[in-house]
N, C-alpha and C positions, 0 to 999 in steps of 0.2 A: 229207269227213273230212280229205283232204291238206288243204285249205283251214284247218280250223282249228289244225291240227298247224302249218302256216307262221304263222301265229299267235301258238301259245305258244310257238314259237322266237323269233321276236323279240322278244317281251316281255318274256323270259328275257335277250336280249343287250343291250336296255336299260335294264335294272338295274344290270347291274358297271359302267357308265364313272361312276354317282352314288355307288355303292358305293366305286370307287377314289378319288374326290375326297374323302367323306369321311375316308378311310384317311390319305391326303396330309395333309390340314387336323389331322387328330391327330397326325401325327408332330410336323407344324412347330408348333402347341402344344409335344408334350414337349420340343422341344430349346429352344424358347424357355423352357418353364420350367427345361430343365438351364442353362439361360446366366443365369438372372435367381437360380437356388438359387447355383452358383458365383460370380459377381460381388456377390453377397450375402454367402457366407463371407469373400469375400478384404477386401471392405472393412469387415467386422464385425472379423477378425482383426486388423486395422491399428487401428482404431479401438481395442479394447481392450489391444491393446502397449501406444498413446499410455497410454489410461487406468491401468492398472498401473504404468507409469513417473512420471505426471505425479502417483499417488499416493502412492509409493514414496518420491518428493524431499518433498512434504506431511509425511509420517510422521517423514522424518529434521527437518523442520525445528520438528514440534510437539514431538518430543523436547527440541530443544534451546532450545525455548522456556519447556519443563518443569525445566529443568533451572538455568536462569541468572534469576532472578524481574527481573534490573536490566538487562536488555534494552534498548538502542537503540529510539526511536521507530522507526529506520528497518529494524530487522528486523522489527517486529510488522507494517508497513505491508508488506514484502515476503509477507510470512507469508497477511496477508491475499489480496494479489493471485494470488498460488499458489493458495488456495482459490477465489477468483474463476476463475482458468482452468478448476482442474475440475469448475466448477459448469460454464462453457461448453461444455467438453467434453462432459460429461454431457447437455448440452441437444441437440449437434451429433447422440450416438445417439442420443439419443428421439428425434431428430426422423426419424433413417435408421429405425431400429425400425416409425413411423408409416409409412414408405413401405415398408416389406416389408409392413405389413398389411395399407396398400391395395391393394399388388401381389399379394397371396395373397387377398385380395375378388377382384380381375380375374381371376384366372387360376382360382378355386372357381368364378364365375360362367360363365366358356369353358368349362371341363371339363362344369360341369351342361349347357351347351348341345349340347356336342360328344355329351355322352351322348345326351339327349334325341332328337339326329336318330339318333342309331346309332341306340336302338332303336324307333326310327320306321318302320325298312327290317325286309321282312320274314323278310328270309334276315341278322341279323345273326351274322357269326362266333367263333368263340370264340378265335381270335387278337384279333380288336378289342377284343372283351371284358376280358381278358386286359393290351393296353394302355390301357383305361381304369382299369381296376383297379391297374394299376404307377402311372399318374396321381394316384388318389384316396391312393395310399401314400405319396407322395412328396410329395405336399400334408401328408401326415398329420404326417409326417416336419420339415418345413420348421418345420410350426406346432409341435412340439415343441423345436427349435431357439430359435423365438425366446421360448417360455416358460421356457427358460433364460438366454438371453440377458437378458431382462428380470428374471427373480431376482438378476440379477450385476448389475444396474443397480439394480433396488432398492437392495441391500447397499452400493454403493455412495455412494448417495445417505445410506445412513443414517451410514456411517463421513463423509460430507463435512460433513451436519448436527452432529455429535457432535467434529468437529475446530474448527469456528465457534462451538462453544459451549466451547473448550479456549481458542479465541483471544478469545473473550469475558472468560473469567473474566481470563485472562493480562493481558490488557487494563487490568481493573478492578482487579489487584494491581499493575500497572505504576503506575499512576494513584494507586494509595493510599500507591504507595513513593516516588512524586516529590514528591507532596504531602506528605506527610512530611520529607522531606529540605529542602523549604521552610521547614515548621514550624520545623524542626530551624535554620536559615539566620537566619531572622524571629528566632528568640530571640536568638544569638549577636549579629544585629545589635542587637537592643535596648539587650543589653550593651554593647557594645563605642560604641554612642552615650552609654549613660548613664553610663559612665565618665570618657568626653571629656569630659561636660555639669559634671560635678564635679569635675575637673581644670584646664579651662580656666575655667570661671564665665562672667562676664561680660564677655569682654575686648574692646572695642570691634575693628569689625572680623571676628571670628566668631561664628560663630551655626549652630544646627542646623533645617534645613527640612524637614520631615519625614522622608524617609528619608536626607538629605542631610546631609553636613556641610560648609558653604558659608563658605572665606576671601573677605573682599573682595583683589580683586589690588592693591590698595595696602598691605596686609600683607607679601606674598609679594615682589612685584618693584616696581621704578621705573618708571614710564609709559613705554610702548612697547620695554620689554627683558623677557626671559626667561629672565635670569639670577637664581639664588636667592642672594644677600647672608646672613651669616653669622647677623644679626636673623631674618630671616624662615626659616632651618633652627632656630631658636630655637622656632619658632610651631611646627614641626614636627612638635619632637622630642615631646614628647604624643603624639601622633597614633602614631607610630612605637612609643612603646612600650608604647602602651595595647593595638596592633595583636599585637603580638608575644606578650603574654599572652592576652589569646580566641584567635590563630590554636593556641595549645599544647593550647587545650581543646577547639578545634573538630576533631569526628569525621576521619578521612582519606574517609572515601567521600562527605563532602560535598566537592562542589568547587565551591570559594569564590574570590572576585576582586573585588580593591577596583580600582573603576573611577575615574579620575581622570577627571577632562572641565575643559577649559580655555575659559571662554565672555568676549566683548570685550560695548564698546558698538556702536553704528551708527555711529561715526566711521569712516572710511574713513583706516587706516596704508597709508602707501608709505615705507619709506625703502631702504637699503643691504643692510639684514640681513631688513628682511621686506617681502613682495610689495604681501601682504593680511592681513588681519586671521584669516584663516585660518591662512597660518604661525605669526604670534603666539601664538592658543589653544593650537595644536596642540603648539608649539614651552614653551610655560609648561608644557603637561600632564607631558612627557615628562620635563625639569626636574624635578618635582614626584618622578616614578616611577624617575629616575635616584636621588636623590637618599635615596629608603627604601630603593631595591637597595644603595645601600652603607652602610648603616644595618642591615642585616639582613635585610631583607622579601626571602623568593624572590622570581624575576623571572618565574615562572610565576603569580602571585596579583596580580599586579599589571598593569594596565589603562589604556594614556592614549589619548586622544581631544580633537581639537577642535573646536568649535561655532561659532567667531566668533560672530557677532549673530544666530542664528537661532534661540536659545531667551532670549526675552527675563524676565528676573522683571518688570520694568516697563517699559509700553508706552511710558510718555509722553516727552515731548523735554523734558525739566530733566536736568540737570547731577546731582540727586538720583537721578533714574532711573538715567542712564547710568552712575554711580557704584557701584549696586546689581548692575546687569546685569554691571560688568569682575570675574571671580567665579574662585575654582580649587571644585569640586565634587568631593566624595570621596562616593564609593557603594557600600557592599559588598551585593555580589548573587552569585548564582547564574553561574558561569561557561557 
């Protein structure tokens, strides 16, 4: 009898040291799940600050896209990249979202185990019980958390969809007001060529090239100068006041600019007054645009430029070519 009584004492005292390990292994569970639920709100907190801010500057900036239809290419392009960011952001929590799920798979999977051996033991207590059950709550808990968290990411996503389809349309009325304004551009130039076309005729020397109105430079100036002679403000003076009546008619929110461009042959100028055939063009074009500014023409609508020999009308080495190619170019375009 003492014999089996020594016995069930000991059998008794080697149960609490697997008892107590279990005990241990559950605590350090829960504080790792309190360390992984904190570390989990604090960067969800941060995370949706950003998101709230980063959509906050969005909203101010689709207002004011709502608002001005003749918008800069380069704020619709800002416009977009702000959307761009909080679609990234957006991606940045779903993808933290994705790691609290699988973190809360691991840590439902450890509790089911941690339970499993509790009650494996046959003396389990109702304190342990007790912390598995604060466990199964605080899981409970966690996943209620992110089903909110995920509603606000939804909603999010739909206000981001719904601002790219504001910067869609704004887009496509940007697009039909420019185009427009071309239209609008194209007509006045047509004018403004077919008036030339019936004032000057046929005066040897100029000629209209498509959108162009093209002096030969022996009109204009004497070989290898860039001075305008009192004859050649004569060939002008047309041009100057044909200009002056379309520019009266033409809308103010088009912005228009008659582009002069000064173009040589391939003979290679060196002298006193010019390097390269570059100064020359350059130097005839401005002539040309000095010459309408005191004439009338603002000096904001007006444009000089020059080309030397790098836009040739004809390619070939005759004296005919290169007579074609010494050119003053008048262009009214879209500033």
């Amino acid at each position: 009898m003492a014999l089996v009584r020594s016995r069930h004492r000991r059998s008794s005292i080697d149960i609490w040291p697997g008892f107590v390990d279990a005990l241990a292994q559950l605590l350090i569970v829960i504080i790792f799940i309190l360390l992984v639920f904190t570390a989990g709100q604090f960067f969800l907190s941060n995370a949706l600050s950003g998101r709230d801010k980063a959509l906050k500057q969005l909203q101010q900036q689709v207002s004011q896209l709502g608002d001005l239809l003749s918008l800069e290419r380069t704020d619709n392009a800002r416009l977009a990249a702000s959307a761009a960011d909080l679609k990234a952001e957006l991606k940045a929590t779903l993808a933290e979202r994705d790691q609290l799920n699988a973190r809360i798979g691991e840590l439902t999977a450890r509790a089911a185990t941690a339970e499993k051996s509790l009650s494996a033991q046959q003396k389990l207590s109702a304190a342990a019980q007790a912390q598995v059950d604060t466990l199964t709550a605080s899981i409970a808990a966690l996943r209620q958390q992110l089903a909110q968290i995920a509603a606000v990411l939804d909603a999010s996503q739909a206000k981001v969809k719904s601002q790219e389809l504001q910067i869609a349309d704004l887009g496509k009325k940007l697009n039909l007001a420019l185009a427009t304004k071309v239209q609008e551009l194209a007509r006045y130039r047509s004018e403004f060529f077919g008036k030339l076309r019936q004032i000057i005729g046929k005066r040897p020397g100029i000629r209209i090239v498509g959108d162009r109105f093209v002096f030969q430079s022996e009109v204009l100036f004497a070989p290898g100068q860039a001075n305008l002679s009192d004859a050649a403000k004569q060939q002008l003076d047309p041009v100057v006041t044909t200009l002056k009546e379309i520019a009266k008619n033409i809308p103010p929110d088009i912005n228009w600019v008659l582009q002069v461009n000064g173009h040589t042959d391939e003979t290679p100028i060196h002298n006193a007054q010019f390097a390269s055939n570059w100064e020359l063009s350059a130097e005839r074009a401005i002539s040309v645009v000095r010459y309408m500014i005191s004439q009338g023409i603002p000096a904001d609508r007006l444009a000089a430029a020059g080309f030397a020999d790098t836009e040739p009308l004809d390619p070939a080495d005759t004296p005919a070519a290169y007579k074609r190619n010494r050119r003053i170019e008048l262009k009214l375009s879209e500033h």
